[in-house]
C-alpha positions as CSV (number, residue, x, y, z in Angstrom):
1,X,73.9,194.5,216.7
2,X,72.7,191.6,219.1
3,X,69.5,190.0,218.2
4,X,67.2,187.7,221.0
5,X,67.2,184.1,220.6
6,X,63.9,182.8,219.4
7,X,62.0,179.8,220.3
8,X,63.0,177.6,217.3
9,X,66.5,178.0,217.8
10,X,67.8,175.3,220.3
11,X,69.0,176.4,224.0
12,X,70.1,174.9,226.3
13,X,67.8,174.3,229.2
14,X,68.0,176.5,232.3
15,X,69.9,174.6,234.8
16,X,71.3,175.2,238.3
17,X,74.9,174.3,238.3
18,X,76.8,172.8,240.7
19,X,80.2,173.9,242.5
20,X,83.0,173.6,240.4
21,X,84.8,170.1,241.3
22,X,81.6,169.2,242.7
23,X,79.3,166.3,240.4
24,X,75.4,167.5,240.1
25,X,73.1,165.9,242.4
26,X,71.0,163.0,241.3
27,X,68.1,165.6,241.8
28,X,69.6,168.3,239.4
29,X,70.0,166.0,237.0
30,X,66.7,164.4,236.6
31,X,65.6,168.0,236.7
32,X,68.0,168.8,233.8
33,X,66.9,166.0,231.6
34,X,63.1,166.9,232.2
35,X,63.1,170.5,231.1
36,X,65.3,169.1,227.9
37,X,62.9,170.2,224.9
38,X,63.3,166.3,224.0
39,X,62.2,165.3,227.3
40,X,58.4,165.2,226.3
41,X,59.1,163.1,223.2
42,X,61.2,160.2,225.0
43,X,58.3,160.1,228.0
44,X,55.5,159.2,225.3
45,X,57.9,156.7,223.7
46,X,59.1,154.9,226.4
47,X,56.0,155.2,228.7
48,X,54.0,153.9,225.6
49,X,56.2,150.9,224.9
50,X,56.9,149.9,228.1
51,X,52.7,149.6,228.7
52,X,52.3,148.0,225.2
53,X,55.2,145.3,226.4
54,X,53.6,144.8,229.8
55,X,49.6,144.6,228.2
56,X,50.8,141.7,226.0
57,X,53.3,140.1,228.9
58,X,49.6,140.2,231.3
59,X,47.2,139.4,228.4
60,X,49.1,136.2,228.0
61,X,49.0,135.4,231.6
62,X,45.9,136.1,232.5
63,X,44.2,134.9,229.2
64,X,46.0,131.8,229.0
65,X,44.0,129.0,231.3
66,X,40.2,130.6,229.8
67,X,41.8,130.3,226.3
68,X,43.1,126.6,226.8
69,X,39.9,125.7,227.9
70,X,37.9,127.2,224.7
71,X,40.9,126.8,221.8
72,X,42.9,124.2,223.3
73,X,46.0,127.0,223.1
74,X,47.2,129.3,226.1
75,X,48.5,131.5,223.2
76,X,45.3,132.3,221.6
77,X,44.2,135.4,223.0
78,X,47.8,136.6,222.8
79,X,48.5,136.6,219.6
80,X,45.5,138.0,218.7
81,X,46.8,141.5,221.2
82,X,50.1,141.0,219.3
83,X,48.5,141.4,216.3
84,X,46.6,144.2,216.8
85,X,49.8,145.7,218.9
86,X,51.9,145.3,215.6
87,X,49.0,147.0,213.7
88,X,48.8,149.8,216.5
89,X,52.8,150.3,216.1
90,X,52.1,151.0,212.5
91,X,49.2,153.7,213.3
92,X,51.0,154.8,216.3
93,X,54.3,155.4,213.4
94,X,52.3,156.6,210.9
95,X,50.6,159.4,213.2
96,X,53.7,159.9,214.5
97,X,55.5,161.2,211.3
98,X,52.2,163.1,210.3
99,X,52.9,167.2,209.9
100,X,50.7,169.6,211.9
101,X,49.0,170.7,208.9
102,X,48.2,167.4,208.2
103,X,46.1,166.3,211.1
104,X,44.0,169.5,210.7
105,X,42.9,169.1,207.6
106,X,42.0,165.0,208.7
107,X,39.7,166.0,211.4
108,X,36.9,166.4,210.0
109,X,37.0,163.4,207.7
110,X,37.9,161.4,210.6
111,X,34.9,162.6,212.4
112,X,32.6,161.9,209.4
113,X,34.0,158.2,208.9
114,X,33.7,158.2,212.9
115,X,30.1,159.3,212.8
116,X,29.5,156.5,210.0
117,X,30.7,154.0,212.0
118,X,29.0,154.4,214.8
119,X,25.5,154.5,212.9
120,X,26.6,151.4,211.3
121,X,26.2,149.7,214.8
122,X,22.5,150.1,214.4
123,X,22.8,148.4,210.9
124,X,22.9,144.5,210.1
125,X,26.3,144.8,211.1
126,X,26.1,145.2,214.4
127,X,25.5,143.4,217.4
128,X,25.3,142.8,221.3
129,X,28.1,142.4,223.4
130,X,26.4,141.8,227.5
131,X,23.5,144.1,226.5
132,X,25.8,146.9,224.9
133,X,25.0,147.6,221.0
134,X,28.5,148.9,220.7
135,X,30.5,146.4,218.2
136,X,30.7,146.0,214.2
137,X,31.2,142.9,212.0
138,X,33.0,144.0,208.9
139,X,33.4,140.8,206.9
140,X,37.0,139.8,205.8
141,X,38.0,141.5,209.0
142,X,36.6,140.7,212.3
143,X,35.2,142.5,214.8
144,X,35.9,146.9,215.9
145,X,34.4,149.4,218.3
146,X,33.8,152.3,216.4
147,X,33.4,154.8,219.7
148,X,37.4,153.8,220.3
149,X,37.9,155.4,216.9
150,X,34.9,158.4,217.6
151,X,37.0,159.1,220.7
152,X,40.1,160.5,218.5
153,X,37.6,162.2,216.1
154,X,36.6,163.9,218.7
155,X,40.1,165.4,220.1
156,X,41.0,166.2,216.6
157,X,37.9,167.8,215.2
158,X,37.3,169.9,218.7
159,X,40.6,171.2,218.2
160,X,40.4,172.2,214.8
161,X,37.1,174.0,215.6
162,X,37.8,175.6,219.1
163,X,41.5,176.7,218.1
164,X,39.6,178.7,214.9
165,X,37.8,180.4,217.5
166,X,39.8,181.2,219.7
167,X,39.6,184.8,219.6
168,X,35.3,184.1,220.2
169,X,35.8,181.7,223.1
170,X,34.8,184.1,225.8
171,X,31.2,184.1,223.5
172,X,29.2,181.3,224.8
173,X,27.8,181.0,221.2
174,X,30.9,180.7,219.5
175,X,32.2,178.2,222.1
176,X,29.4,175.8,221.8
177,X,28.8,175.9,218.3
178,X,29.3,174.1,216.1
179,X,31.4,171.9,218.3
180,X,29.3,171.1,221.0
181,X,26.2,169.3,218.8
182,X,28.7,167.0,217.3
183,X,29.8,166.0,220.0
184,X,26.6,165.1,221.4
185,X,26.1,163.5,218.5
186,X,28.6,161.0,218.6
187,X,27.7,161.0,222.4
188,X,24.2,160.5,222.2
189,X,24.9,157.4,219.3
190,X,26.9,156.1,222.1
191,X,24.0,156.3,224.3
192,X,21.7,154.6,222.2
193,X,24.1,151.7,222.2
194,X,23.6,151.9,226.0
195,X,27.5,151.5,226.9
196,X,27.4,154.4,229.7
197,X,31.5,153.8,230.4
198,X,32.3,154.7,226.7
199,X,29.8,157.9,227.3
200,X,31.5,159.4,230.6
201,X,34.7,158.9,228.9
202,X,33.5,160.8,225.5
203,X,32.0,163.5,227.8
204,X,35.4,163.9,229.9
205,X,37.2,164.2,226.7
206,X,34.7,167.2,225.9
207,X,34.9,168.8,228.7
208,X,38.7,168.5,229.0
209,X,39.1,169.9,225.0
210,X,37.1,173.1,226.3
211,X,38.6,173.6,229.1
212,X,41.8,173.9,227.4
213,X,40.9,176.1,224.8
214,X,39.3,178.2,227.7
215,X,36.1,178.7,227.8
216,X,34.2,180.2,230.6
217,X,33.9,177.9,233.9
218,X,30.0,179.2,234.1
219,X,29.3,176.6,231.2
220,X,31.2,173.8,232.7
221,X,29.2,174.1,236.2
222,X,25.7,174.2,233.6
223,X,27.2,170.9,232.0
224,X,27.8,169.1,235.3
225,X,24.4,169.8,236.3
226,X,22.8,168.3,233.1
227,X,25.2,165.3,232.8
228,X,24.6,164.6,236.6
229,X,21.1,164.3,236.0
230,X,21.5,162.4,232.4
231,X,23.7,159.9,234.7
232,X,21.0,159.4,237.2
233,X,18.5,159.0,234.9
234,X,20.5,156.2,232.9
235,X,21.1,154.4,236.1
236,X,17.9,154.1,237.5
237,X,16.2,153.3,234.4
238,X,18.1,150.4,233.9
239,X,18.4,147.7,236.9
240,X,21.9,146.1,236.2
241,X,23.2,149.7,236.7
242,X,21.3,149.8,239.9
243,X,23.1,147.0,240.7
244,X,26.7,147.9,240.3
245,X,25.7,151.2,242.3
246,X,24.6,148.8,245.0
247,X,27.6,147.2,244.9
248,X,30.0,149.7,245.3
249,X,28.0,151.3,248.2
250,X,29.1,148.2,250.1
251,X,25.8,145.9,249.8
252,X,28.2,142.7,249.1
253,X,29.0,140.1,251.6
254,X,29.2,137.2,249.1
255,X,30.5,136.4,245.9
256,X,27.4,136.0,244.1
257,X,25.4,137.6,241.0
258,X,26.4,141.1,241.2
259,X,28.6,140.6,243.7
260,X,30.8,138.5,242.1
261,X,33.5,140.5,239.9
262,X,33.9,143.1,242.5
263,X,34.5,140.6,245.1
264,X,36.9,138.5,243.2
265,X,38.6,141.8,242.0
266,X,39.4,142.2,245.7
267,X,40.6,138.4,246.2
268,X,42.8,139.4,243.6
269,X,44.4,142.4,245.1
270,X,44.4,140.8,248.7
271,X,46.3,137.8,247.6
272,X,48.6,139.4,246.1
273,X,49.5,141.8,248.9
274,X,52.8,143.8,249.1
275,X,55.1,141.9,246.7
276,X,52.6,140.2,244.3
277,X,52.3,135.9,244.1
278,X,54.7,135.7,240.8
279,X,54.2,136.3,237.5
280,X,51.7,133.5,236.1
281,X,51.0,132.3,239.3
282,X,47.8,134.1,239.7
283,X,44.8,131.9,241.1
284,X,41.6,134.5,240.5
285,X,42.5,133.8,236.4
286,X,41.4,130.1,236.7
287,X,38.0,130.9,235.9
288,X,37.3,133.0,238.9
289,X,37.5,136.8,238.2
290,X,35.3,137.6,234.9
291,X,37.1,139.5,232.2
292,X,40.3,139.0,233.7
293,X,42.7,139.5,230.9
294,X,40.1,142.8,229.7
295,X,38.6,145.0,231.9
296,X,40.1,143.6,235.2
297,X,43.4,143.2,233.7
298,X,44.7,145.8,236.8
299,X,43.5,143.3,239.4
300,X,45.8,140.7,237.6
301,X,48.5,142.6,237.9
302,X,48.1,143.7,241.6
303,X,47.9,140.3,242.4
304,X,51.4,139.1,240.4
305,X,53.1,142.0,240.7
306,X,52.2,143.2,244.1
307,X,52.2,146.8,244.6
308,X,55.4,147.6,242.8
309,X,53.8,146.1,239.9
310,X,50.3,148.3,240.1
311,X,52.4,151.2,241.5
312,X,54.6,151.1,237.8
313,X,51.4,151.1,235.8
314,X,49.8,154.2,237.5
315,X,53.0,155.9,237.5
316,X,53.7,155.6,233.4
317,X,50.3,157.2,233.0
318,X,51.3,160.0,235.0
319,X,54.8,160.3,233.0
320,X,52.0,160.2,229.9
321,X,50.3,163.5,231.7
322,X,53.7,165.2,232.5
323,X,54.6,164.8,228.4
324,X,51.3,165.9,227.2
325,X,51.3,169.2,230.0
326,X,54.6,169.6,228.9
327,X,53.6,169.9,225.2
328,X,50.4,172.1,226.0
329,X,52.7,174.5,227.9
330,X,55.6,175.1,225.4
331,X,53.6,175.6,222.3
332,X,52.4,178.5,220.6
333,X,49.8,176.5,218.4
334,X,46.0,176.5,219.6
335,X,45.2,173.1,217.4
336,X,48.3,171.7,219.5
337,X,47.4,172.4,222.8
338,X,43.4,171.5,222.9
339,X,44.6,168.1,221.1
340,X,46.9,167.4,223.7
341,X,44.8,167.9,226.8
342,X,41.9,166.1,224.8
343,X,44.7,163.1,224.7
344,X,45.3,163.2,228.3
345,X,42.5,163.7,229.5
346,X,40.6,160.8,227.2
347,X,43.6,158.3,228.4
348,X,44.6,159.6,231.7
349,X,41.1,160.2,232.5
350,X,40.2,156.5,231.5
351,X,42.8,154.4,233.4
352,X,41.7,156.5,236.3
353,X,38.0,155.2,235.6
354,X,39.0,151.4,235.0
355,X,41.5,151.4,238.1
356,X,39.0,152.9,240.3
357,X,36.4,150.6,239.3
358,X,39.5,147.9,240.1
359,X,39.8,148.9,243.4
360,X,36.4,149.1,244.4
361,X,36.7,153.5,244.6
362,X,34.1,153.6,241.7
363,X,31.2,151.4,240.6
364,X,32.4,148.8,237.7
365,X,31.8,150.6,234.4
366,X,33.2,148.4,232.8
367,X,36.0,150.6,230.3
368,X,39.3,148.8,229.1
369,X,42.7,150.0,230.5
370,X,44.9,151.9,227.9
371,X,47.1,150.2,226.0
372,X,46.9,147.1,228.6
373,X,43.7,146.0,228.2
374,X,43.0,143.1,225.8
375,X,41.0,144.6,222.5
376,X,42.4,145.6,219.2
377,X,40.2,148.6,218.5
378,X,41.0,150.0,221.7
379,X,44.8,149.2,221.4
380,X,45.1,150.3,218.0
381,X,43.2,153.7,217.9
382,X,44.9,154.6,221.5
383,X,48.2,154.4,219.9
384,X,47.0,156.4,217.3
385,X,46.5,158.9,219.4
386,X,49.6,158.7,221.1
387,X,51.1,158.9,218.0
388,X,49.8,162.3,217.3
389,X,50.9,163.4,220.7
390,X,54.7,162.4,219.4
391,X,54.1,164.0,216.2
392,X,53.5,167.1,218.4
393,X,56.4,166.9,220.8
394,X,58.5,165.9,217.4
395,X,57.2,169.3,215.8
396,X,58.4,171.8,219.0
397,X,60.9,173.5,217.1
398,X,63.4,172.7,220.0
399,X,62.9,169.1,219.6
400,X,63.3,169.1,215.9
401,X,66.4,170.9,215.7
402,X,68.1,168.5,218.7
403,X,66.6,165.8,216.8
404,X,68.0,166.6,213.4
405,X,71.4,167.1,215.2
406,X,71.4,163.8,217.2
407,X,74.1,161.7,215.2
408,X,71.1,158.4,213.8
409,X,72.8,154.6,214.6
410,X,74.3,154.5,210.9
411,X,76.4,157.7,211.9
412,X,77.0,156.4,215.4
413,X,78.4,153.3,214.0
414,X,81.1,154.9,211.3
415,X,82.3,157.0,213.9
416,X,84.1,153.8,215.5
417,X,85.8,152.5,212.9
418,X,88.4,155.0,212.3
419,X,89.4,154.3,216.1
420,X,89.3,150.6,215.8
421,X,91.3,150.9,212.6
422,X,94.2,152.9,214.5
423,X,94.3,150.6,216.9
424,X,94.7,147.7,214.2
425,X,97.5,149.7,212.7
426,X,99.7,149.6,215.8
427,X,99.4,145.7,216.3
């Protein structure tokens, strides 16, 4: 009796041959390799080391005339990324190698340490950073942003909760609750702290978790409205937002006050044109562009590395969204899906707020790009998350089974030797 293949048993992917004698087309077989059940996995690995590698290779350049001038080293503010990249690679490992099972039953402690954090800002250990009460001192350790960290609790524990109800999602009740009020929790902590970039991308991330655990468009057009009016409010009541709307609607003609970044963000770009002045041989870091190895790192890279250089960072993002659609489309797991889109949506979603605010397309709101960006918290919790987006690509019963028969570098290696041996012999 024939039985059907299953899903966990590995197949080969579906494939449109060529004509016998005839070699496959450089099209077929990029096709081929993407629908491999390991593509996903190798995208987030390579996409995620290749933007770690070219973070630290850009934090040193454009880092390294500000820190000579306050530490007397250009490698200051470059080790400090390197250490935090090292300490990501071990999160980023650790998640990584995590089970399924496991990451469900963390979320909710996450979220509570999370939540902990974040009230801590309001504490004796907290403090100011350009009028944003957003940053712990934890003594022995240094400085951390504990909405980088609230950001994962929130993927995790919004698919734990959604992916439970999932047979109640088309109940507005059961898809707002209890999910929704801690989210506005951590939101509205956020708020308090008055860092408005941290709370659009916390609000995207919630949006893009229900949406892909499918709940009702009806509520998302109610929770447009109200966060369209909560953003108004929050920029007029505060004049240096007022300012930066200004800004971007054009009002700039010289590089002054809060003129200034936007302006030299576009020197930036301009001077480098199409092919980019050389790496290191930006001008706008001598002093000129403000936060230019942080928040403006993009407009460092435009102007070094041209538009091939700025074109490669927005396409490894995009490779990042391919993986993560490719594991939310593959898997039978609830928890699995909503995590992923939470991911991509909270990275994806970010770079697109931090280039955009580059390039003059959105007001500065001032939010570091992933994984390039200076800032350990940042770094290291973004890795984290990618982390868990291997562990789920790793977990596809296709992947795990071509993993498990992919010969490791020890095997690899003993295979020669019996060959090199023969060839000893006849000498």
């Amino acid at each position: 009796m024939t039985t059907t293949s299953t899903r966990s048993q590995v197949t080969a992917p579906k494939t449109s041959r060529a004509p016998v004698g005839e070699a496959p087309s450089l099209v077929e077989t990029w096709k081929a390799r993407l629908q491999s059940p390991m593509a996903a996995y190798y995208i987030i690995l390579g996409a995620t080391t290749m933007l770690v590698l070219l973070g630290l290779v850009m934090v040193l350049s454009a880092s390294s005339v500000t820190s000579f001038r306050t530490s007397g080293s250009s490698y200051t503010e470059f080790k400090k990324q390197a250490t935090f990249a090292v300490l990501g690679g071990i999160a980023f490992v650790v998640a990584s190698r995590l089970p399924v099972q496991w990451l469900k039953r963390l979320a909710l402690p996450i979220f509570v340490v999370a939540l902990g954090l974040q009230l801590a800002v309001f504490s004796g250990l907290g403090y100011e950073v350009k009028g944003n009460r957003n940053w712990l001192i934890l003594p022995g350790i240094g400085t951390m942003q504990p909405s980088e960290f609230g950001k994962l609790a929130l993927v995790l524990v919004g698919a734990v909760v959604l992916a439970r109800k999932r047979k109640q999602i088309g109940s507005m009740g059961h898809a707002l609750i209890p999910f929704l009020p801690m989210a506005l929790l951590i939101v509205a902590l956020v708020m308090l702290g008055r860092d408005l970039g941290t709370v659009l991308v916390l609000l995207a991330i919630t949006a893009g978790v229900l949406f892909v655990a499918g709940v009702r468009m009806r509520l998302f057009l109610i929770g447009a409205g109200v966060i369209v009016a909560g953003v108004i409010y929050m920029v007029q009541s505060s004049q240096n937002r007022m300012g930066r709307i200004d800004t971007w609607l054009g009002s700039c003609t010289e590089a002054t006050d809060a003129c200034y970044q936007k302006l030299h963000a576009t020197y930036a770009l301009a001077d480098g044109g199409w092919w980019g002045v050389g790496l290191g041989a930006s001008r706008e870091k001598w002093s000129w562009l403000p936060e230019a190895h942080n928040d403006f790192i993009f407009a460092i890279i435009g102007e070094e590395l041209g538009l091939p250089g700025s074109l490669v960072v927005v396409a490894l993002y995009l490779a990042l969204a391919f993986a993560a659609y490719r594991i939310i489309v593959n898997t039978d797991d609830y928890f699995v899906r909503i995590a992923s889109g939470g991911i991509m949506v909270w990275i994806v979603g970010q770079a697109m707020i931090n280039i955009g605010s580059v390039t003059g397309l959105l007001p500065i709101i001032g939010v570091p790009l992933p994984l390039v960006s200076a800032g350990g918290s940042a770094l290291i919790t973004t890795l984290a998350s990618l982390g868990v987006l291997l562990s789920f690509a790793r977990n596809d019963p296709e992947c795990r089974a071509a993993l498990a028969a992919r010969p490791n570098l020890v095997q690899r290696s003993m295979a020669i030797l019996p060959s090199v041996d023969r060839r000893k012999g006849r000498q």
